[in-house]
N, C-alpha and C positions, 0 to 999 in steps of 0.2 A: 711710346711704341704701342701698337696694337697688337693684335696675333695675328693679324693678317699680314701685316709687314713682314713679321718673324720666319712665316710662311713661303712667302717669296724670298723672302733671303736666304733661305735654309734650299730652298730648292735649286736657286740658281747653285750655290754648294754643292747641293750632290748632285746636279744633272753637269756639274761644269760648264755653264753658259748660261746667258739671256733665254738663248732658241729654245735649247730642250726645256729648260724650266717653263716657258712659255709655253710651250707644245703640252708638257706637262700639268701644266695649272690650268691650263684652257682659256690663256688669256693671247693679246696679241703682245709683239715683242714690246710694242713701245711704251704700253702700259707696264710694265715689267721693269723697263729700265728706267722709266720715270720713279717708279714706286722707291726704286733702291737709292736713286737720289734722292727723294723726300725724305728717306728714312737715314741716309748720311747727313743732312742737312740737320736733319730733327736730332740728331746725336753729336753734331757737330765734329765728326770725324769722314775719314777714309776709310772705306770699307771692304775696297777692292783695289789693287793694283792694275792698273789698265796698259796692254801694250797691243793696239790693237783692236781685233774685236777679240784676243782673250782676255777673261780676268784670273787674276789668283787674289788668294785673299791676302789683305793687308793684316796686320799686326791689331789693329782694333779688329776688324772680321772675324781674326784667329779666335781670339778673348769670348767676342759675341756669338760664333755658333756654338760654344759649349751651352753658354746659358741660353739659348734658343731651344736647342733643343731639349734643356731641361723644362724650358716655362710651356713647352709644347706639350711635352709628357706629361707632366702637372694638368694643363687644361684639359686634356684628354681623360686623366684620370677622375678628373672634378665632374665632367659633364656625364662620363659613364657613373658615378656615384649618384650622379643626382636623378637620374633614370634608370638607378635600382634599385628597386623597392625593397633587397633583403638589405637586415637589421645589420647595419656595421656600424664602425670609428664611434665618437667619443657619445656619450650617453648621458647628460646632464643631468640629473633628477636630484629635485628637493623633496624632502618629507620631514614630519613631524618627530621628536624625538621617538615617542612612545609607539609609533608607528618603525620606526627605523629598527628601533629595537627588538621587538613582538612581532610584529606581520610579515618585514620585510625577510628576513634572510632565507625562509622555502621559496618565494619566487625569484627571488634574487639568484639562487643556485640554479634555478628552474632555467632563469635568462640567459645563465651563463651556460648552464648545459646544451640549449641548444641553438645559442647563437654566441658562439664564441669570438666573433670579429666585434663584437661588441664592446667598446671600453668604458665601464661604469666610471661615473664621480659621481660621489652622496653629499648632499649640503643639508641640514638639519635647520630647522628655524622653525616660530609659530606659520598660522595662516596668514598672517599679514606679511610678515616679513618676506615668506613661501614666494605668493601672491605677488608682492614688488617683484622679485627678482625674475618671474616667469614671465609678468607683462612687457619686462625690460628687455626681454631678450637673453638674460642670462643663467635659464634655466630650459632645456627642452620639455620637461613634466613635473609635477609638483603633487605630493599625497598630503592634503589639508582635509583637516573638518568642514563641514558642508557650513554654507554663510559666505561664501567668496560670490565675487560678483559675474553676475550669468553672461553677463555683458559682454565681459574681456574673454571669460572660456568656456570652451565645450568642456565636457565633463564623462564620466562613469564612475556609480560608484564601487566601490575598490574593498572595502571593509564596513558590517557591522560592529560597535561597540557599544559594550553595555558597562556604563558609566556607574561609579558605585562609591558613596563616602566612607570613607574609612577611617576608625579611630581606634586608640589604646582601648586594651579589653574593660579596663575599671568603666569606663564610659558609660552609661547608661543607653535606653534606644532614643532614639533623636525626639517623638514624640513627647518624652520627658523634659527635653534643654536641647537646644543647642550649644556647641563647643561654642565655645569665645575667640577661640584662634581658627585663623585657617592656613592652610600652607598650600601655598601655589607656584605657577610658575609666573613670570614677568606678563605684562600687559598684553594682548594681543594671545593668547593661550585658549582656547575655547573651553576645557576645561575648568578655569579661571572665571571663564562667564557662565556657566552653566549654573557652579556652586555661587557664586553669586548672585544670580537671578534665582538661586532655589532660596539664599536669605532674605532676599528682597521679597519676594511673595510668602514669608510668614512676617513678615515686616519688622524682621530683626537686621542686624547690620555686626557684622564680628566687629569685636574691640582694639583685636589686633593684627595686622595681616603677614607673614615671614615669606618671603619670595626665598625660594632656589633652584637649581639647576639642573637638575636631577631627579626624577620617578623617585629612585632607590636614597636617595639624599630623606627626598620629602617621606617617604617609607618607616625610615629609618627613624626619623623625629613624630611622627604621628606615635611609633610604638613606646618614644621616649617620654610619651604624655603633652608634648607641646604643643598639638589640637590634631585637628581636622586636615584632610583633604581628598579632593574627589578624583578620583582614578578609573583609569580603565578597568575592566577585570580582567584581561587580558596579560594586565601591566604585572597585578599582585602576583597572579600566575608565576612569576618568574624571582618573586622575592623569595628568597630561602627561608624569614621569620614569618612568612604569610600566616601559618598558623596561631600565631599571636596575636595575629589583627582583630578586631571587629568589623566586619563587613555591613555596612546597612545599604540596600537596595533602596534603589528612586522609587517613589510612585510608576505604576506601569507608562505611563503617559510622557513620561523623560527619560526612559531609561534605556534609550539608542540613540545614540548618534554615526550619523554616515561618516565614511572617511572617501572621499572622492580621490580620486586620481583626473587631475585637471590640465588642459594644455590650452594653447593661445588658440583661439576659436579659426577654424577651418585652417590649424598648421598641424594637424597630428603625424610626427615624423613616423618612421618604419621600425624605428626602436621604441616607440611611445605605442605603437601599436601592436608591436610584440610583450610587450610587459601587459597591456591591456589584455590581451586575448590570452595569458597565462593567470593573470586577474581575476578574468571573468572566467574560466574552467574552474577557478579554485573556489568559486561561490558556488559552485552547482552542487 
């Protein structure tokens, strides 16, 4: 079935005949009556009880104008959706932990306050993983660290961060040693490359590396003396022992990273573009 079938069908129903329907559709009778036989034929039923030149509707007909004129109203509803530019229905976005936690929830109120037909879902993952699932279709926006490829998206950026190692207080300052441990998150973490690329250019290498899952996990075990790891400052911000920490700041020259808010290049939806423009107000 098409909707143009649904269409003719539905009209000879409410006009009560071929004629008016016809008269009505602006077609002539006999394409009308042809159409409802294609469309019996294609269903493999009886659609109309014929005595005559009236019809009523048969017992399959009965069944089929309900869901006719539900898949009408549906299409109707779909096609006004898709030629309105304000921000509704379901709102995909991926982001970063450390992002999802710190940045997001002022805009996030922000989007809800004033685009309420909006229904959020948050997905969490690094860049790569972000990345996969936006290219795939199953993300409308994504808030990743910059390094994603320009290729597949347009971009704005969405947040500065200033990147900072942090260790238990006994620790000395880094120009003295480096810690031996680091603690990060899993592979694919920018983070994770950052402090690594900053061992690698004094041409050291930690001895041992703890992956987990969590800011406040890896927070928690840096103040436990179990090493190192590089965080936002943003992130410490919200740990309640932050005072206990040792902060050491990057050389000027590393010590920002973008966080982009990224979408499938020339697909920026109306919900992708209202978080943007509440984004981009918050940087000014």
């Amino acid at each position: 079935m098409d909707l143009s079938d649904l269409r003719i069908f539905t009209a000879v129903v409410r006009e009560g005949g071929i004629t008016r329907a016809a008269e009505k559709l602006h077609r002539v009778q006999s394409n009308v009556t042809t159409r409802i036989r294609q469309l019996e034929e294609k269903l493999d039923v009886q659609l109309f009880i014929r005595a005559g030149k009236r019809l009523r509707l048969a017992p399959a007909g009965q069944t089929l104008i309900d869901y006719a004129d539900r898949i009408l109203a549906l299409a109707e509803e779909a096609e006004t959706a898709v030629r309105d530019a304000r921000p509704r229905g379901l709102f995909r976005l991926g982001a970063m932990e450390s992002t999802a936690a710190v940045r997001l929830p002022a805009p996030l109120t922000a989007l809800n306050d004033r685009f309420p037909e909006i229904s959020l879902e948050l997905r969490t993952g690094n860049p790569v993983q972000l990345a996969t699932a936006l290219a795939a279709g199953e993300l409308d926006a994504a808030l990743v660290a910059e390094g994603v490829p320009d290729a597949k998206f347009d971009h704005m950026v969405a947040f500065l961060e200033e990147p900072v190692i942090v260790t238990a207080p006994p620790h000395p300052p880094l120009d003295a040693g480096v810690p031996k441990t680091i603690i990060v998150f899993e592979q694919g973490c920018p983070h994770r490359r950052k402090l690594e690329a900053w061992y690698a250019a004094l041409g050291e290498l930690p001895e041992r590396t703890i992956e987990l899952g969590s800011y406040h996990a890896m927070l928690g075990c840096v103040l436990a003396g179990m090493g190192a790891a590089l965080i936002p400052k943003s992130v410490i911000a919200t740990f309640p022992e932050r005072k206990r920490l040792r902060v050491h700041p990057l050389p000027s020259a590393e010590s920002r990273l973008r966080t982009l808010l990224i979408w499938r290049r020339g697909q920026q939806t109306p919900n992708t573009r209202a978080l943007a423009e509440i984004l981009g107000a918050g940087r000014q």
